[in-house]
C-alpha positions in Angstrom: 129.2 72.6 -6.2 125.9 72.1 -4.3 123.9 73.0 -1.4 122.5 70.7 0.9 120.1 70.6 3.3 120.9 68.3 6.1 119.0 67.5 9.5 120.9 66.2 12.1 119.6 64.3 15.2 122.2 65.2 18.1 122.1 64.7 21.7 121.8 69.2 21.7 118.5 68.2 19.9 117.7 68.3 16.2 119.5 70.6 13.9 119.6 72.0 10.0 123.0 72.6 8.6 123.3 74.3 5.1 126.7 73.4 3.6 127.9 73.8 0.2 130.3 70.6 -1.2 131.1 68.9 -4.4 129.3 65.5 -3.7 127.7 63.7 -0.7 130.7 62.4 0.5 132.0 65.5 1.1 129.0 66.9 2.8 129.4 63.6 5.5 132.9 64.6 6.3 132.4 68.1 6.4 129.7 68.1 8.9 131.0 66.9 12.3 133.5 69.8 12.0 130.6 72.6 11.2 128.5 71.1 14.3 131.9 71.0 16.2 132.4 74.3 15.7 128.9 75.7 16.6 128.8 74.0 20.5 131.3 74.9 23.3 131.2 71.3 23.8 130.7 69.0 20.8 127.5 66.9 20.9 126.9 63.4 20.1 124.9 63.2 16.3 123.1 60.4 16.1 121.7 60.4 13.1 122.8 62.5 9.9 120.3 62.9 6.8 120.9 64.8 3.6 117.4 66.6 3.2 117.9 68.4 0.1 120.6 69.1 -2.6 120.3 72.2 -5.1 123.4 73.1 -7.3 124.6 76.5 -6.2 122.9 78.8 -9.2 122.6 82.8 -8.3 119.2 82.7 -6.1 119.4 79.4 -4.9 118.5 79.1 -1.2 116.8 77.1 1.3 113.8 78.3 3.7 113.9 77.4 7.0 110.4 77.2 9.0 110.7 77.9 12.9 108.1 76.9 15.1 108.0 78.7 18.2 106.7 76.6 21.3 
């Protein structure tokens, strides 16, 4: 099992998703539900990238950097 970071380019804006799947493939047809399930109203993603991929180990985790502004 793994952890990925993926960004996503929706018509909301940009977005990170963390989701834990088995392989790649899985993390593609695992994330329109996640985003789905997020917005009262689904948006349009435009673009989908798989950022980074750790194997889920005790500890591992991603950092997420906010800039406000």
């Amino acid at each position: 099992m793994y952890l990925f970071k993926i960004e996503v380019d929706s018509s909301e804006g940009a977005l990170t998703v963390i989701l834990a799947a088995e392989n790649e493939e899985q993390a593609f047809k695992e994330i329109d539900q996640h985003v789905e399930r997020h917005f009262l109203y689904p948006p349009e993603l435009n673009e989908v990238a798989i950022v980074e991929k750790k194997r889920i180990t005790p500890g591992a985790a991603y950092v997420i950097e906010t800039r406000k502004g």
